[in-house]
Each structure stands twice: as C-alpha cells, then as structure tokens.
C-alpha positions as CSV (number, residue, x, y, z in Angstrom):
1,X,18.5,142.6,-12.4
2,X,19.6,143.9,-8.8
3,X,23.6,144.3,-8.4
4,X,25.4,145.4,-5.1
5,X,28.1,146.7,-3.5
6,X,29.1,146.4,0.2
7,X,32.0,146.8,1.9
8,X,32.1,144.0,4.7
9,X,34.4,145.2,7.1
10,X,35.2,141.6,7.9
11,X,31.7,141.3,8.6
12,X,31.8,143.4,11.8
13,X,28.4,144.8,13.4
14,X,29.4,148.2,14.8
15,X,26.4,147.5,17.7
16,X,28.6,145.5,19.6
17,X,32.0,144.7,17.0
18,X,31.7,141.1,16.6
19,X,31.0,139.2,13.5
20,X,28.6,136.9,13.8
21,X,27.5,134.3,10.3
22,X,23.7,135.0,10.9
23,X,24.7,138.8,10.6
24,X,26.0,138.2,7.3
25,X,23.0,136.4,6.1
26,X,21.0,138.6,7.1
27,X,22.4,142.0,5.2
28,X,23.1,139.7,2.1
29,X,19.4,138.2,2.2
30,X,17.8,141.5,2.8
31,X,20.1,142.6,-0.3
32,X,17.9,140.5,-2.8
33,X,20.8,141.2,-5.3
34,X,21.7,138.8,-8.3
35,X,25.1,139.9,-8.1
36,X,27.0,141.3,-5.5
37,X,30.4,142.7,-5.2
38,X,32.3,142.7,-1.8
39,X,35.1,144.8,-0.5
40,X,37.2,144.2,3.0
41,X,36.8,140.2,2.6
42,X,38.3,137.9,4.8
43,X,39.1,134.2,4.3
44,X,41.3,132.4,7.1
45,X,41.3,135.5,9.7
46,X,40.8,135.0,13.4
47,X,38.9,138.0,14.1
48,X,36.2,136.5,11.5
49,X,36.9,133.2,13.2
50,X,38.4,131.2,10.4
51,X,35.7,131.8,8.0
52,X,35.5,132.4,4.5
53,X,33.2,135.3,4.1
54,X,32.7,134.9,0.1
55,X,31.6,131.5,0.5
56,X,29.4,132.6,3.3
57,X,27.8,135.2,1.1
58,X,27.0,132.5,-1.4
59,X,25.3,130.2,0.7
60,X,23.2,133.1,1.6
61,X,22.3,133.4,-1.9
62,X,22.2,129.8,-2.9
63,X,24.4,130.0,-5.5
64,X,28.0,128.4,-6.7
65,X,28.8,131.0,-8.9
66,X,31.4,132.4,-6.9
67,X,35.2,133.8,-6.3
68,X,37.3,135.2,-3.4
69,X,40.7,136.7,-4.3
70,X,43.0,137.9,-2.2
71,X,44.8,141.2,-2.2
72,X,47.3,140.6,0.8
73,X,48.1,137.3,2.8
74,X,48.5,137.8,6.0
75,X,46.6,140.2,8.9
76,X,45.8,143.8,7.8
77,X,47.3,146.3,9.7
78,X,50.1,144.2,10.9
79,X,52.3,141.2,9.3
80,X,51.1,141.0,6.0
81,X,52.7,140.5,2.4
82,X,51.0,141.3,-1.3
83,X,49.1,138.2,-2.9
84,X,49.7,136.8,-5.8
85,X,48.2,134.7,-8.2
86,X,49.2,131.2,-6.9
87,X,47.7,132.3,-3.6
88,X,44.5,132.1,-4.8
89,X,43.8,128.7,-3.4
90,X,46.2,129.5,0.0
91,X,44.9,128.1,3.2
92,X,46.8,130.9,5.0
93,X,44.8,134.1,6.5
94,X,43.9,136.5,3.2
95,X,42.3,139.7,2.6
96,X,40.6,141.2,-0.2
97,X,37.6,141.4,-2.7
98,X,35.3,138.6,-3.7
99,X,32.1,138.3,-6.5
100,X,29.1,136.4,-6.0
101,X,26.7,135.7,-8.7
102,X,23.5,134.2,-9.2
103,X,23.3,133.8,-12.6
104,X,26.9,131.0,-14.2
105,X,29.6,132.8,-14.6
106,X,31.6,132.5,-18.4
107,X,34.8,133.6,-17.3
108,X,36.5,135.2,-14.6
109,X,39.3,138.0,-14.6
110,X,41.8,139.6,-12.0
111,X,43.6,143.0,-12.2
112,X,46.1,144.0,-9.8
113,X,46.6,147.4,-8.8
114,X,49.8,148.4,-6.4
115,X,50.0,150.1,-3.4
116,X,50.6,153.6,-2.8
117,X,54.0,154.0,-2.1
118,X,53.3,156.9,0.9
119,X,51.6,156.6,3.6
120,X,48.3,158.7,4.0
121,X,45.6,159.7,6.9
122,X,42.8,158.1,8.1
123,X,39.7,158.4,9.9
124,X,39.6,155.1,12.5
125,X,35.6,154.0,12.0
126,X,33.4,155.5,15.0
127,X,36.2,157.5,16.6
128,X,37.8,161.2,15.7
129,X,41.1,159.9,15.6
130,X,43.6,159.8,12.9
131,X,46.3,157.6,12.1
132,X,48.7,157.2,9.2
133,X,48.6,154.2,7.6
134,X,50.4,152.5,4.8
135,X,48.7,151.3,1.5
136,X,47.7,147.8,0.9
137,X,47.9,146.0,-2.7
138,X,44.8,146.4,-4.8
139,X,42.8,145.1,-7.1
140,X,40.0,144.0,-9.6
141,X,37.9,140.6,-9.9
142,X,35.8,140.4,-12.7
143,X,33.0,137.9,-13.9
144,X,31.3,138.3,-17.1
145,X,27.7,136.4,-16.8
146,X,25.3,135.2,-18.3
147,X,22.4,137.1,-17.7
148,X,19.0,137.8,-18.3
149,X,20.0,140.5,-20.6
150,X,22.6,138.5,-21.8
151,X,26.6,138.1,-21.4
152,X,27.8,141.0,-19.2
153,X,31.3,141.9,-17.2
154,X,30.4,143.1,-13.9
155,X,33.2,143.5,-12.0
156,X,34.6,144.7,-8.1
157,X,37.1,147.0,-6.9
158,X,38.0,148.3,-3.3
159,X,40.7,151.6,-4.1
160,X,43.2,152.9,-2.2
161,X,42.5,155.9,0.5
162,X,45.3,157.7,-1.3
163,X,43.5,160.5,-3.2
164,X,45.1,161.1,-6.9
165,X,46.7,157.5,-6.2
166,X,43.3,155.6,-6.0
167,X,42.5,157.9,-9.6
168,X,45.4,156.3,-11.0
169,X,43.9,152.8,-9.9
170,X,40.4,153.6,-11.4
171,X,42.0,154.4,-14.7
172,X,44.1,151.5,-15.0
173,X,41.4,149.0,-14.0
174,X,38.5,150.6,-16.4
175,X,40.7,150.7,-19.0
176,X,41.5,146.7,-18.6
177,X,37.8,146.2,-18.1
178,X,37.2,147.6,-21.9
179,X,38.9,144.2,-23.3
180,X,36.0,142.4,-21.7
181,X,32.8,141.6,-23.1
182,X,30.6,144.5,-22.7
183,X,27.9,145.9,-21.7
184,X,30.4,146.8,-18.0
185,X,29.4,147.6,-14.5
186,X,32.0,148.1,-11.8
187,X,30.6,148.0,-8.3
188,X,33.0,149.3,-5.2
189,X,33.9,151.3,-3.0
190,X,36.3,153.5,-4.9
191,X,37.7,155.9,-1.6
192,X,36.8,159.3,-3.4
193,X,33.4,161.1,-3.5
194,X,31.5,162.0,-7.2
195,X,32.2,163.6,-9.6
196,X,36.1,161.8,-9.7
197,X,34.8,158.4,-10.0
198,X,33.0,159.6,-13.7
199,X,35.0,162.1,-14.5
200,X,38.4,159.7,-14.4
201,X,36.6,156.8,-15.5
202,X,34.3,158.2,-18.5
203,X,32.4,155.6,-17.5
204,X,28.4,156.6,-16.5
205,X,27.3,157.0,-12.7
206,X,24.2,154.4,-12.2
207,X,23.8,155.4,-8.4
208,X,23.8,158.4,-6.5
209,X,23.5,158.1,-2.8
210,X,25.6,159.0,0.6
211,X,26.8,155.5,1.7
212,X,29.4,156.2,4.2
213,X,29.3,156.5,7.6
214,X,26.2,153.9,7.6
215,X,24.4,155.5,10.6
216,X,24.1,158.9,9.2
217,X,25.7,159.0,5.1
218,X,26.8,162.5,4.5
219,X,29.3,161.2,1.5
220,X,29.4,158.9,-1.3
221,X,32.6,156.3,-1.4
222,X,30.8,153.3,-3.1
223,X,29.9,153.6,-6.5
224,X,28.1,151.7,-9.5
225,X,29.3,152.7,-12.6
226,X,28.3,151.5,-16.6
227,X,29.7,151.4,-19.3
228,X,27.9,149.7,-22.7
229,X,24.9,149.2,-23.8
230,X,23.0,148.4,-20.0
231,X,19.5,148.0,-19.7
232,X,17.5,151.1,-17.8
233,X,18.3,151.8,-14.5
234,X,14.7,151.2,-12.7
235,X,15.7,151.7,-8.7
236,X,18.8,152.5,-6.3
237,X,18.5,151.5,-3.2
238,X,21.2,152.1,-0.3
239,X,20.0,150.2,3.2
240,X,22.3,150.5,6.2
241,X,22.8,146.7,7.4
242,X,23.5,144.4,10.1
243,X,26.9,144.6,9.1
244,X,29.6,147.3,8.3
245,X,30.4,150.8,8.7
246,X,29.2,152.0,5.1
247,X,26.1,151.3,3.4
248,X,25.4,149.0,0.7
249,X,23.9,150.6,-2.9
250,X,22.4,148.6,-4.9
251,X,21.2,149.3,-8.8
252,X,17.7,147.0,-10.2
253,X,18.4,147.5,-14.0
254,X,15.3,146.1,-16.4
255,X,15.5,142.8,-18.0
C-alpha cells in the first residue's frame, strides 16, 4: 500500500515556470502511489491552461476513483470568493485539494476549515522576498476505500500559513476525521514543521523527512499521519519531482 502527498503548485516546474500535462504524468507515474492526496489544485485556471489537474492525475493512474473540491472560486491571490458546496460541479476557475485512488472509493467526505482572519508573512517560492498575504478558506476531502487491508479513511488537507491558526485547523479536521471509519491516515501539507503536527493531532507521525524547498529540504511541511489500527509502515520515500516547489513523501504500509 503506497500513499502520497504532493503539493502541485498548479503543476508549475520551477526549471522554467510553466506547467506542462506530461510534467504531471511524469511526477505522478514516478509516484507509484495507490492513493494520492494533492494540495494547490487547479481546475478551470488559465495559468494551468483550463485543465483540471485532479482528473489529470487520474488518468495518470488509470483510475476513476477520484474527487476535486474546491476551496475558493476564483484566481488565488486576486478576485476570488470562498467555495461552497454547490460549487463542487462549477465550470468557473477553482482552487483547492483533490484525492485520487486506486483502489473504489465507499464514500466520500468534505470538511471546511475558515480563513484566518489576519493577514500573515510569506516567503514568495525561489526569491528572499516577503509579502503579506491574506488567508484562503480551507479544507478536508476524505475517501474511505476499500483496500487491500480493508475499508480505510484516508484523507487530504492543505493548512493555513498562519501558525497557531493552521493548529486550530488540524484539530478541528482530525477530530471530524474520528467519526469515520477507521483505521485513518491524513496526508498534506499541514504549514508547520514536527513535532506540532502530532503533538496537536495525537495522531502518530508515519513519515519523517524535509520536504520543502524541493531542491535542497531543510524543513518538514508535508506530513503523513495515522491514526487506528494501520498496517506496518515498510518505506518512506520523499523524491523531488518534475513538478512543484516541495517534495512529495510517500508511506508503502504492508498489506
């Protein structure tokens, strides 16, 4: 059983900063993962030239056990407004988390996490500059498969850059996680280094590598945590990619 995270950024190569499909298939194919959980997803944007990266993902996989939800409509960092549940199905410009599975998916499950109400500083990707940006609306997309081990919730997250704020998100999705079927493993990038992501959660660390910046990892922002009965953790892997400024990491649990 191999699950990853990765966070896409819209499927941008830092080489040259254009997303390209074949990119995409590449990192996912080289990812050999039965599930994978995706953060900073696009569906309908013009810098990923209309595509919809979940689906893209799936073909890459061969598989249509799949789900794209969006956590804003609109274009991030400019004109956007939150998502909500009817826009699910929008053919307007989105932008949030999606879950691809190889194995059928039982049921499917969305938590939705607000912004932060301040504004915060960030590092812009490959520069030394900072810039204060406001939060975007959150959230969680679960799946609870059927897999080799038998039914499991494995879910995604991508957490606010707010520290203490993005705690408060971890909290409130793991505990809505515990009313699904266990055994539970949340893959994301969770914004904060370890040990907050186990000590907030109680749930157990599965993988421990740097995964962000991507050339040269000196810190750990995306996580794989348990919770349940899992089978033994047997590998971690975290491969920089085609795509994206961080690193995917990726957990091969025995069958």
């Amino acid at each position: 059983m191999r699950l990853a995270t990765l966070n896409l950024l819209n499927g941008m190569s830092l080489k040259d900063r254009s997303v390209r499909p074949e990119r995409l298939a590449e990192a996912v194919t080289a990812l050999r993962a039965d599930v994978v959980g995706l953060q900073e997803v696009d569906r309908f944007q013009p810098r990923s030239h209309g595509a919809d990266l979940t689906a893209q993902v799936a073909d890459a996989m061969g598989t249509p056990h799949w789900r794209f939800v969006p956590a804003l409509i609109g274009t991030p960092g400019g004109t956007w407004r939150a998502a909500v549940d009817d826009d699910a199905k929008s053919t307007q410009a989105a932008y949030g988390i999606g879950l691809v599975s190889r194995w059928p998916v039982l049921r499917w499950h969305v938590t939705r996490l607000p912004a932060s109400p301040v504004r915060s500083p960030v590092m812009i990707p490959g520069t030394k500059q900072l810039i204060w940006l406001q939060d975007e609306p959150r959230l969680g997309l679960a799946a609870v498969v059927e897999s080799p081990a038998g039914p499991i919730t494995i879910a995604t997250t991508h957490l606010s850059f707010v520290p203490l704020w993005n705690g408060k998100q971890l909290r409130t999705l793991t505990s809505d996680l515990a009313g699904l079927p266990g055994p539970r493993v949340l893959l994301g990038d969770l914004n904060m280094p370890p040990p907050f992501p186990r000590v907030l959660s109680g749930w157990r660390v599965l993988a421990k590598a740097p995964t962000y910046p991507a050339w040269e990892p000196r810190i750990q922002l995306d996580h794989v945590l348990g919770s349940g009965a899992l089978p033994p953790v047997t590998a971690v892997e975290s491969p920089e990619l085609a795509i994206s400024d961080h690193r995917a990491l990726l957990v091969e649990l025995a069958c």
